[in-house]
VOPAGU-2260 file (C-alpha; in pm, 1 decimal, decimal comma):
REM VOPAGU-2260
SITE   aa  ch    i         X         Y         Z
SITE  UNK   A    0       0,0       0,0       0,0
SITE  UNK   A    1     119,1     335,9    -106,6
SITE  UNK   A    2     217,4     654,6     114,0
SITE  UNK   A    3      48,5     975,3     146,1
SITE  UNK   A    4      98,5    1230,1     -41,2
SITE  UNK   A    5      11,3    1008,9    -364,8
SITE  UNK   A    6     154,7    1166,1    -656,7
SITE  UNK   A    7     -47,9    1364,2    -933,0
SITE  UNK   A    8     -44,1    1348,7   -1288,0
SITE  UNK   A    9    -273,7    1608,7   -1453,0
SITE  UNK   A   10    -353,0    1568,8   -1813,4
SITE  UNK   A   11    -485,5    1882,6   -1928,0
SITE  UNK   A   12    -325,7    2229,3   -1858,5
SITE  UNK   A   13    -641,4    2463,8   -1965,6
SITE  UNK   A   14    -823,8    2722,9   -1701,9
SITE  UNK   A   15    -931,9    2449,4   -1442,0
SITE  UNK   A   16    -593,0    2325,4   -1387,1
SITE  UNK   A   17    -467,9    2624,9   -1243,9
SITE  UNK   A   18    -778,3    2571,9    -900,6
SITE  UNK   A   19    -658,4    2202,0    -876,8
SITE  UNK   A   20    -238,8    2249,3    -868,5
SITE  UNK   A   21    -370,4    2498,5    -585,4
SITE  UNK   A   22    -496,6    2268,5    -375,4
SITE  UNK   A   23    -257,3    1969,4    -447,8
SITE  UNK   A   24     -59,6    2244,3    -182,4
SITE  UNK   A   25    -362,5    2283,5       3,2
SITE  UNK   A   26    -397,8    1938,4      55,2
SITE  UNK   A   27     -98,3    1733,9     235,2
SITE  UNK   A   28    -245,4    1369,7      46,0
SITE  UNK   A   29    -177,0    1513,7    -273,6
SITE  UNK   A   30     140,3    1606,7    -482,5
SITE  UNK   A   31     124,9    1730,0    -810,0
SITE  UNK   A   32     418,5    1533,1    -999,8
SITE  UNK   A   33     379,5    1605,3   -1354,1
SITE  UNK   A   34     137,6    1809,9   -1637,3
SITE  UNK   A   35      88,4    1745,8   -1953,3
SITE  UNK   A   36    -149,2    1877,2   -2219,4
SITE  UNK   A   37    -152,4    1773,3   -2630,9
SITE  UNK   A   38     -23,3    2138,4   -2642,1
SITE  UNK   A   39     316,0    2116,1   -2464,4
SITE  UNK   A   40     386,4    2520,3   -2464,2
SITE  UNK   A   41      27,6    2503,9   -2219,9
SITE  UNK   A   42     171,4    2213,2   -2018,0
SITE  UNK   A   43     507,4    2415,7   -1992,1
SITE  UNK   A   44     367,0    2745,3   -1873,9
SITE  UNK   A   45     165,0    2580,7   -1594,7
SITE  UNK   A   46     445,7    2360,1   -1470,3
SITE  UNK   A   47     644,9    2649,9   -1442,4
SITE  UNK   A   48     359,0    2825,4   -1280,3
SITE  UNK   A   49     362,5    2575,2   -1016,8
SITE  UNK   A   50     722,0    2440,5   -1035,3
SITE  UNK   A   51     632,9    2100,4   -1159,1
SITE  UNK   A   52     748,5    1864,9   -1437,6
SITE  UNK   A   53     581,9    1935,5   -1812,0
SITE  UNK   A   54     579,0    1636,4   -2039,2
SITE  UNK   A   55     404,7    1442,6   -2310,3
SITE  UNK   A   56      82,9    1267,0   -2192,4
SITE  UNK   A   57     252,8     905,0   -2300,0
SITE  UNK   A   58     569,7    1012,1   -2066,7
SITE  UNK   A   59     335,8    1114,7   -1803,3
SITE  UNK   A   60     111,8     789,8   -1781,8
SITE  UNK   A   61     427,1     605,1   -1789,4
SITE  UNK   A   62     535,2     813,9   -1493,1
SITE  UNK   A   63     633,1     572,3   -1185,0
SITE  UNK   A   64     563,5     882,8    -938,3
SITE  UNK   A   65     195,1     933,2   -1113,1
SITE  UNK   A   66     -38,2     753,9    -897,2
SITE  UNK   A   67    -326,4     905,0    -957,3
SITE  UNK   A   68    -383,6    1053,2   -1358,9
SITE  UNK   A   69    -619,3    1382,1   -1279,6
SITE  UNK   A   70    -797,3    1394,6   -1593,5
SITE  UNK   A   71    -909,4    1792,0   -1699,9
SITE  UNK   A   72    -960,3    1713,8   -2062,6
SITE  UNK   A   73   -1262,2    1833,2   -2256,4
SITE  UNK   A   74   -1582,2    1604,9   -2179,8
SITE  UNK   A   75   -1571,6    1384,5   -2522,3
SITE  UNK   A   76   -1238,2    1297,5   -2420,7
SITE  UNK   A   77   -1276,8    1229,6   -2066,1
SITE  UNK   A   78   -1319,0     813,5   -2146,0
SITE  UNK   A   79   -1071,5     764,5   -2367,8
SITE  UNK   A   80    -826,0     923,7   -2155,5
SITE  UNK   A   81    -943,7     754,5   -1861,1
SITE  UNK   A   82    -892,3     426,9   -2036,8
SITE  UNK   A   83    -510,8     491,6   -2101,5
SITE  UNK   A   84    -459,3     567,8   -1764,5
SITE  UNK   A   85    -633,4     287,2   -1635,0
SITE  UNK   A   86    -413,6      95,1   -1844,5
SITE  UNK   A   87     -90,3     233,7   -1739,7
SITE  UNK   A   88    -197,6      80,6   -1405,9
SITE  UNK   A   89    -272,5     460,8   -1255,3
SITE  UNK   A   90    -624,0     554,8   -1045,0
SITE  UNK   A   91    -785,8     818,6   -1236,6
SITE  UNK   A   92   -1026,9    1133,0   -1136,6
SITE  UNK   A   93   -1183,1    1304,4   -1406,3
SITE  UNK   A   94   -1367,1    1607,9   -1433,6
SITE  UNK   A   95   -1741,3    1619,2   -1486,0
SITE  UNK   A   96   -1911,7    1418,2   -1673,8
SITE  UNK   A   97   -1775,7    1143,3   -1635,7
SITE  UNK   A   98   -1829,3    1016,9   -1990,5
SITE  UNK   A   99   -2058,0    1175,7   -2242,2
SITE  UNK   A  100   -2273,4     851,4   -2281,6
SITE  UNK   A  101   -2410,0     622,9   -2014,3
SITE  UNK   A  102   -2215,9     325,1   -2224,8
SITE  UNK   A  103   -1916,3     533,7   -2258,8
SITE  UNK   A  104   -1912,1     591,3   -1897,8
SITE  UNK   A  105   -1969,4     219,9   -1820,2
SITE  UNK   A  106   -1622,5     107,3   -2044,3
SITE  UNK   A  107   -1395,0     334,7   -1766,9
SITE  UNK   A  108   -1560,9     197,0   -1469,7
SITE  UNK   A  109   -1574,6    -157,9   -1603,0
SITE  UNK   A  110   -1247,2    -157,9   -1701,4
SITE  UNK   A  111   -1091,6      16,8   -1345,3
SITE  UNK   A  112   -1304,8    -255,9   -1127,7
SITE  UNK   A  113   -1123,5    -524,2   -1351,2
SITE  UNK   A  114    -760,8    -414,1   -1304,3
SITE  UNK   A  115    -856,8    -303,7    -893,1
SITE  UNK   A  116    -830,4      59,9    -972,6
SITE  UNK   A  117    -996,2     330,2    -847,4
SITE  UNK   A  118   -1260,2     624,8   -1024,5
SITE  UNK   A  119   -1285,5     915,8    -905,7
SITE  UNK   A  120   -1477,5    1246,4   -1045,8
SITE  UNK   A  121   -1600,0    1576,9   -1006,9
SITE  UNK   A  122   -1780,0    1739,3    -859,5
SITE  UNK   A  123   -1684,0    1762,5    -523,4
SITE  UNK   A  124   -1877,9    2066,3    -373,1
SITE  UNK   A  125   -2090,7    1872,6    -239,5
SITE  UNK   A  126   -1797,3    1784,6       0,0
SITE  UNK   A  127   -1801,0    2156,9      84,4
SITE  UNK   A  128   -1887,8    2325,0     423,5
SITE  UNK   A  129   -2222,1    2435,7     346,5
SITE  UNK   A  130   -2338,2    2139,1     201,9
SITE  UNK   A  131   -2168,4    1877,2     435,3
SITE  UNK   A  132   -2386,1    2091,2     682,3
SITE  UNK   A  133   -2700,9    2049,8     530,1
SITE  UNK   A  134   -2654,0    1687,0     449,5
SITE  UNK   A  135   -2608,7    1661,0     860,2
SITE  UNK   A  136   -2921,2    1886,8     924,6
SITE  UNK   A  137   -3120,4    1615,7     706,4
SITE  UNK   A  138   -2950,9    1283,6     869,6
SITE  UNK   A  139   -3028,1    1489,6    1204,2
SITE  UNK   A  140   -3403,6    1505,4    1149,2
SITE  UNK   A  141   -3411,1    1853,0    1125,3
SITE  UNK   A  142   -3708,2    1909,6     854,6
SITE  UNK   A  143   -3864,3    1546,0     910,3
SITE  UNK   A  144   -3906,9    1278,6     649,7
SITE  UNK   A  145   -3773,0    1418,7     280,8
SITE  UNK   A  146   -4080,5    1478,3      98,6
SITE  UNK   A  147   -3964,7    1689,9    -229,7
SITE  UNK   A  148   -3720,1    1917,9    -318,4
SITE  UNK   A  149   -3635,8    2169,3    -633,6
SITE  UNK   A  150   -3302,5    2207,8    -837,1
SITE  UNK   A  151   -3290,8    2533,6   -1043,9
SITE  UNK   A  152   -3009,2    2570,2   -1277,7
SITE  UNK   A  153   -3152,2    2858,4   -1552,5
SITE  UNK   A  154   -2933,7    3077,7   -1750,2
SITE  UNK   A  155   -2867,4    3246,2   -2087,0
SITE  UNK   A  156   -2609,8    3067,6   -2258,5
SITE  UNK   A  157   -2241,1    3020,1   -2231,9
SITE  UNK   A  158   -2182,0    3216,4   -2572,7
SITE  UNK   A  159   -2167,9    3500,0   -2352,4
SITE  UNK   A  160   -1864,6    3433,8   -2206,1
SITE  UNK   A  161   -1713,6    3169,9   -2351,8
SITE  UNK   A  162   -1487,9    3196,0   -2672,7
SITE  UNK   A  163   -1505,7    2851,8   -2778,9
SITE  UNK   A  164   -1862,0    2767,9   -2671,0
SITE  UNK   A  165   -1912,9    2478,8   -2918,8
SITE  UNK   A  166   -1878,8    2184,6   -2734,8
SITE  UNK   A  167   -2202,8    2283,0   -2518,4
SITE  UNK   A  168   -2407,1    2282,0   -2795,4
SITE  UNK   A  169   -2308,6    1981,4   -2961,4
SITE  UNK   A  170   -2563,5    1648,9   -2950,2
SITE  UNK   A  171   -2381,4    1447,1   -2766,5
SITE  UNK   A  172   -2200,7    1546,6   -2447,5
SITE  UNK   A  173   -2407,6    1874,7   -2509,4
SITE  UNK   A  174   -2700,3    2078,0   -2309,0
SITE  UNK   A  175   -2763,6    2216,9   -2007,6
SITE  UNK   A  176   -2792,1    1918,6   -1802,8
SITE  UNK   A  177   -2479,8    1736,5   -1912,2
SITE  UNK   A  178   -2291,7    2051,8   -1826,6
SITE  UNK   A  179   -2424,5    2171,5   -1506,5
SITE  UNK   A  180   -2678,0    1911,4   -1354,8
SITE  UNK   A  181   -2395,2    1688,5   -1223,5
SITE  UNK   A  182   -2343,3    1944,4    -958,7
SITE  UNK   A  183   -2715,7    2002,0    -847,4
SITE  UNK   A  184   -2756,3    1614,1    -900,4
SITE  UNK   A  185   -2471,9    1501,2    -716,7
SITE  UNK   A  186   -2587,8    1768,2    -414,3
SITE  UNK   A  187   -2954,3    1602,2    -396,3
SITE  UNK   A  188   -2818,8    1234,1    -422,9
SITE  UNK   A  189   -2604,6    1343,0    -134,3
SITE  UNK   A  190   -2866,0    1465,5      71,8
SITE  UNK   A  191   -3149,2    1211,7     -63,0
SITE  UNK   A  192   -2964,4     891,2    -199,8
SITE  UNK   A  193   -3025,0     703,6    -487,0
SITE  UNK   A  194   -3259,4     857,4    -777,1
SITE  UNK   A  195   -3546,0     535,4    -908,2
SITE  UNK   A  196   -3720,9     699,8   -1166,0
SITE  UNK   A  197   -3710,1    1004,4   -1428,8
SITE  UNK   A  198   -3960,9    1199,9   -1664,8
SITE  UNK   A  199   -3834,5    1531,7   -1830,6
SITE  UNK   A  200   -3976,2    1705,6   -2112,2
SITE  UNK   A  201   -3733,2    1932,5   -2356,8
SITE  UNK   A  202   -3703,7    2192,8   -2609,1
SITE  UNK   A  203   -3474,8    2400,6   -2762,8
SITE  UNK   A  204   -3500,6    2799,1   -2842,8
SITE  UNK   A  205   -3275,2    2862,9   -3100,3
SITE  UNK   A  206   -3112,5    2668,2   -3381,2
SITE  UNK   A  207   -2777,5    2836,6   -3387,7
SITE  UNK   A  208   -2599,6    3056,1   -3107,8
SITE  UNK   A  209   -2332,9    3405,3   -3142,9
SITE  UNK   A  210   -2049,4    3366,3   -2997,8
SITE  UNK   A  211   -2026,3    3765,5   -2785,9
SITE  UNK   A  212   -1609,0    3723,2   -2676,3
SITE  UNK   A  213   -1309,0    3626,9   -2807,2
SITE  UNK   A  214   -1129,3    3612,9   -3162,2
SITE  UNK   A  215   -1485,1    3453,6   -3309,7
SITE  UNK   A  216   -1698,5    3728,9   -3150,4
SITE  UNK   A  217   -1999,2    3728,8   -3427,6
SITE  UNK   A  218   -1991,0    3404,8   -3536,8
SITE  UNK   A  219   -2272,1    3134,1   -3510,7
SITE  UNK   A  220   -2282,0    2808,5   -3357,0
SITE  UNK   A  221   -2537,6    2546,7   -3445,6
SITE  UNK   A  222   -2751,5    2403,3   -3133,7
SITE  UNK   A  223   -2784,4    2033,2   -3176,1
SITE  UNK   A  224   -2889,0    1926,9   -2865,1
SITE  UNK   A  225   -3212,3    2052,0   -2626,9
SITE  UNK   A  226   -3127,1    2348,1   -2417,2
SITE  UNK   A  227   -3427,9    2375,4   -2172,6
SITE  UNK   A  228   -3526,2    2035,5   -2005,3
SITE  UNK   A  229   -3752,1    2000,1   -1695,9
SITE  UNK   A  230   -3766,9    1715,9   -1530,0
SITE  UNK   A  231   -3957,6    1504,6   -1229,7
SITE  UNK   A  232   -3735,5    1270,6   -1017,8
SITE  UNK   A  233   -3844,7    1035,5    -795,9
SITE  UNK   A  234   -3606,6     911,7    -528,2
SITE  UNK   A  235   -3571,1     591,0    -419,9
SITE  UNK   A  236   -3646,9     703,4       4,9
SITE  UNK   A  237   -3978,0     856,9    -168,4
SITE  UNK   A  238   -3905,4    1208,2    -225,4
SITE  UNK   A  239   -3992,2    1368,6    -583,3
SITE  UNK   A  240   -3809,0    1668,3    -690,6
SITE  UNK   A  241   -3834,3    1903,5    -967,0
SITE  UNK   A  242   -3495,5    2005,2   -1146,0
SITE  UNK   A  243   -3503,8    2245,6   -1447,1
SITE  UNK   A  244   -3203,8    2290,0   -1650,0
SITE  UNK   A  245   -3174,3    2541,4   -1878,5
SITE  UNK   A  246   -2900,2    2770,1   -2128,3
SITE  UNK   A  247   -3290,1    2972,2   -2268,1
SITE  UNK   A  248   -3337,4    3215,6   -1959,0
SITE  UNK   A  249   -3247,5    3544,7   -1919,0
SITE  UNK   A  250   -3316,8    3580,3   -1541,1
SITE  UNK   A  251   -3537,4    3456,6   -1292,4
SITE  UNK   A  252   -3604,5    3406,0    -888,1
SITE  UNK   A  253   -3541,7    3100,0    -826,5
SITE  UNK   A  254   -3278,1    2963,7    -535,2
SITE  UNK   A  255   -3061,6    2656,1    -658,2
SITE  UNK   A  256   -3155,4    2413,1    -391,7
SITE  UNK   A  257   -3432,0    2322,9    -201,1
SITE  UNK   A  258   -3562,1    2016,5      12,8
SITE  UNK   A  259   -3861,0    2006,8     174,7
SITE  UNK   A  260   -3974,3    1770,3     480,4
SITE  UNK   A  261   -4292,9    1674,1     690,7
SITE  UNK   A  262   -4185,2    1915,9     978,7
SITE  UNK   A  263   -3991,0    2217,0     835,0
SITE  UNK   A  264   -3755,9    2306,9     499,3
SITE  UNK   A  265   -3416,9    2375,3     400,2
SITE  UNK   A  266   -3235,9    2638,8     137,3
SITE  UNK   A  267   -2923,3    2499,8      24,7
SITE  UNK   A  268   -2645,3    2685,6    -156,5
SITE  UNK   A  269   -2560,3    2714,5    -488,0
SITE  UNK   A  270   -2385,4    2368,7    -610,3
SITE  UNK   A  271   -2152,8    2496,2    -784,2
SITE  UNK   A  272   -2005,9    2670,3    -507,3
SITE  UNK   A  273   -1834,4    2524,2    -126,9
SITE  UNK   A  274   -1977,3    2792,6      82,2
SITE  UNK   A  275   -2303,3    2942,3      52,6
SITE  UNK   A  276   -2613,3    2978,2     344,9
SITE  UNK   A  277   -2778,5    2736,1     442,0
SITE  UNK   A  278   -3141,4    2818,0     596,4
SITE  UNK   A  279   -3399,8    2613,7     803,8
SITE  UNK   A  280   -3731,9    2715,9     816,1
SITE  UNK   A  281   -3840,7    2763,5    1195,7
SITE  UNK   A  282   -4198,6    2816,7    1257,3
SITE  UNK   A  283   -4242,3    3149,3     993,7
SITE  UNK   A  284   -3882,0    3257,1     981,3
SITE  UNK   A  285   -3567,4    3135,0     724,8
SITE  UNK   A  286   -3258,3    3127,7     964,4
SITE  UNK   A  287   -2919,4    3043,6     891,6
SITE  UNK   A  288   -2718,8    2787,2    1022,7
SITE  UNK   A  289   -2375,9    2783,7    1107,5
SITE  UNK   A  290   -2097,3    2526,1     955,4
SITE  UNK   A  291   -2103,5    2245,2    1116,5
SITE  UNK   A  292   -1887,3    2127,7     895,4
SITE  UNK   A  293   -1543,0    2305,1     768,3
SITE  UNK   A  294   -1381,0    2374,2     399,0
SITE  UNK   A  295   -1634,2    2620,4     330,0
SITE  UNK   A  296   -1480,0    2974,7     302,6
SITE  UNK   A  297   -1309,9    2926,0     -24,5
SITE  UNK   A  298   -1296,4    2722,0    -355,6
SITE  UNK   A  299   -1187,7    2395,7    -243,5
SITE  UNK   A  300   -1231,5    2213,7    -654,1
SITE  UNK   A  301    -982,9    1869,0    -529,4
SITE  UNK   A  302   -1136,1    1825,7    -223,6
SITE  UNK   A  303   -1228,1    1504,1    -407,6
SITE  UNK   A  304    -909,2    1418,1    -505,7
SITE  UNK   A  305    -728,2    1404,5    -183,1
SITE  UNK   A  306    -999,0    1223,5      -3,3
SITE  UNK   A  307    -909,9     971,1    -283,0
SITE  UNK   A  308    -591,1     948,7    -216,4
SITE  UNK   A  309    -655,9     917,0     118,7
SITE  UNK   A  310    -897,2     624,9      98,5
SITE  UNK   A  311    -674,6     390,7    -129,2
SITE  UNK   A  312    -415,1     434,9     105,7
SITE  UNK   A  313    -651,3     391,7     412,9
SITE  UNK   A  314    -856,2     149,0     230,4
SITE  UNK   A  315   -1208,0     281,4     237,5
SITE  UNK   A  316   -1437,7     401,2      -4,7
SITE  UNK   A  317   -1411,9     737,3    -131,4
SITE  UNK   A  318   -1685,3     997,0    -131,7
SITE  UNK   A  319   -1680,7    1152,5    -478,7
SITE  UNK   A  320   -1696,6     811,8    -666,3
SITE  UNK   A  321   -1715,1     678,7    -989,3
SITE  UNK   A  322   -2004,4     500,0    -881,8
SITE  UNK   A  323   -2149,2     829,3    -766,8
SITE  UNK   A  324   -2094,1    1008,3   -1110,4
SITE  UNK   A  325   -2208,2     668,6   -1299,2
SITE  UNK   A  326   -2517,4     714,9   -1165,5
SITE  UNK   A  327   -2575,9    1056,0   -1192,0
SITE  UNK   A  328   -2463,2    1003,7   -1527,7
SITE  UNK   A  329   -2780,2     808,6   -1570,1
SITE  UNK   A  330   -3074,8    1060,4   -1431,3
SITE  UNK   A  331   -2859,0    1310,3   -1694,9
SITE  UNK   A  332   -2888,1    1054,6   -2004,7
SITE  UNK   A  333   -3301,3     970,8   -1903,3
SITE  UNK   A  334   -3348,6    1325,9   -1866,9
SITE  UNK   A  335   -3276,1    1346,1   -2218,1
SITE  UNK   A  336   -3458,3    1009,0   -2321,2
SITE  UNK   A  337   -3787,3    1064,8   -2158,8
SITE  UNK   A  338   -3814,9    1352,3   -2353,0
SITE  UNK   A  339   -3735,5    1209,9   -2632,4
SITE  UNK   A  340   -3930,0     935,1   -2604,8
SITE  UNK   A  341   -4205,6    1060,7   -2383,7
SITE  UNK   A  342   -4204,3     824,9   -2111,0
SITE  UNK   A  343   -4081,6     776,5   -1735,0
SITE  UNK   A  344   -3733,6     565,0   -1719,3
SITE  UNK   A  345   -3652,7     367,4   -1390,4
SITE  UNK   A  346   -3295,8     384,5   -1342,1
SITE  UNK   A  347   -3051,4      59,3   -1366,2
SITE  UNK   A  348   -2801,6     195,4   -1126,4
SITE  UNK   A  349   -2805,2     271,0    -811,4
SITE  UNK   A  350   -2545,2     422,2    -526,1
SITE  UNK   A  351   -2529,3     443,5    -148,0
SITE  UNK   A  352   -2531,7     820,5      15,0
SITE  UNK   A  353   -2124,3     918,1      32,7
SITE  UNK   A  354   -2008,6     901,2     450,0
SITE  UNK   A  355   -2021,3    1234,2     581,7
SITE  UNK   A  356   -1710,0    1385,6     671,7
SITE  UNK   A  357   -1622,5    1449,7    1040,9
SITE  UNK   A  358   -1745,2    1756,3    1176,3
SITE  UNK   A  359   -1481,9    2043,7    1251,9
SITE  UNK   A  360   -1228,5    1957,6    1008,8
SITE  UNK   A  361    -993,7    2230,2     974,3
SITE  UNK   A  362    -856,8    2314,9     637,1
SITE  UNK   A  363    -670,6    2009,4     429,3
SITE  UNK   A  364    -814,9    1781,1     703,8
SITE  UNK   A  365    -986,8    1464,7     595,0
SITE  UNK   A  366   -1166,3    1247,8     784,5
């Protein structure tokens, strides 16, 4: 059994890497050993940034200090990069998705259960102060028996922002859900467990997109996948939650999260975010309660990662799973089928709740 810190290999040296290196010095379980990106001049500048190694992605996975291959690659090539790793012997943790296909997503995992190696994949915020708190205001009975719950994601578009916004828009790996709803998902499954069944219905608002930044500023992308979808799920404890996902809205009220219970209900924070309030109803009044939990006062993306490394070394299971993004993986693809195909789907996968972590943790603690 390996030592911590295990040693990091990142494939992929675009904006996101920069968070992660971070916190591989946050974290003492993780060590970032190596970069590498198909464009070496990328790998090179963020290897110097952080004063480690930049090489080729075949000298990388061949790396005897890589344990762990940290996988930051664009979604459609988050398998197939997976799959190298896994066969250079090396754990891997992707970024989300985990695959752009349920089928896809089922090669990596079948293929790291058959050599004993571990998945691992974003995101983690769930792992995050505010929502380790809420997760232990639910398990502590604190708004009764789950009854429902709401997951808002609603925006305009990433062609605002984003100067290469075609991959969202493509029809597979595409959409609104595949790109954000692992993050609400992940949060309910969290706090609720396993989702049993799924009905959506879908449409799209435009056929092509303008890119508003960047070099292409002007130009059009086509939309080839849906970009509003609303959908129904029904949790395997018994609560039913409605989650909208959408890239067709130009503003609205709506908080992120919210579960609901026989004796009282709970705002949780944005997803996509560590910290955040989190507020109980009591009698009339929202108040907001504190952390019970810590690592939520700052962006923590790794979190993951080095509770990964921690648990193959410990030998326990680790929290942000590939099991875990498997099966959210699965509400994402039926959201898309029952609206395709206009019918409820009962999901083939299922998932226990991740452990909470221990209360009071102070920062780069895991426990």
């Amino acid at each position: 059994m390996p030592n911590l810190p295990l040693g990091i290999g990142v494939i992929g040296c675009g904006v996101i890497s920069e968070i992660y290196l971070k916190r591989c010095e946050t974290f003492p379980q993780i060590k970032a050993v190596a970069v590498a990106d198909m464009n070496l001049e990328a790998a090179k500048k963020r290897g110097e940034q952080f004063n480690v190694p930049a090489m080729s992605v075949d000298e990388l996975l061949t790396n005897p200090a890589v344990d762990i291959v940290l996988n930051l690659t664009i979604p459609a090539a988050h398998v197939a990069v997976g799959l190298k790793a896994i066969a250079a012997g090396k754990h891997v943790y992707a970024e989300k998705p985990l695959g752009v296909s349920v089928a896809e997503a089922k090669t990596l995992i079948d293929a790291a259960k058959k050599k004993g190696l571990r998945v691992g994949s974003a995101p983690d915020t769930f792992l995050g102060g505010s929502h380790q708190t809420a997760r232990a205001l639910i398990d502590a009975g604190a708004i009764g028996k789950p009854v429902g719950g709401t997951a808002t994601l609603m925006l305009a578009g990433h062609e605002r922002w984003h100067p290469n916004p075609d991959f969202y828009y493509v029809a597979e790996g595409g959409g609104p859900a595949m790109d954000m709803a692992p993050y609400y998902l992940t949060a309910m499954v969290n706090m609720l467990g396993p989702v049993k069944r799924v009905m959506s219905m879908a449409s799209r608002a435009q056929s092509e997109r303008t890119i508003a930044t960047g070099p292409r500023a002007g130009q059009t992308v086509p939309v080839g996948t849906d970009t509003h979808i609303a959908g129904v799920l029904q949790f395997a404890n018994g609560a039913i939650v409605q989650i909208v996902t959408s890239f067709d809205i130009k503003g609205h009220k709506h908080t992120p999260l919210e579960v609901y219970g026989t004796d009282s209900s709970l705002i949780v924070p944005d997803p996509n975010f560590y910290a955040g309030k989190v507020e109980l109803l009591v009698e009339k009044d929202w108040v907001e309660q504190p952390y019970s939990h810590g690592h939520g006062d700052d962006n923590y993306r790794g979190i993951g990662l080095a509770d990964m490394a921690d648990a193959i070394v410990n030998n326990r299971p680790h929290r942000a799973s590939g099991d875990l993004a498997f099966h959210v993986m699965e509400v994402i693809e039926a959201l898309h089928t029952s609206a395709a195909e206009g019918r409820a789907l009962t999901m083939t996968s299922t998932v226990e709740r991740p452990a909470l972590f221990a209360p009071g943790l102070k920062t780069g603690e895991i426990a």
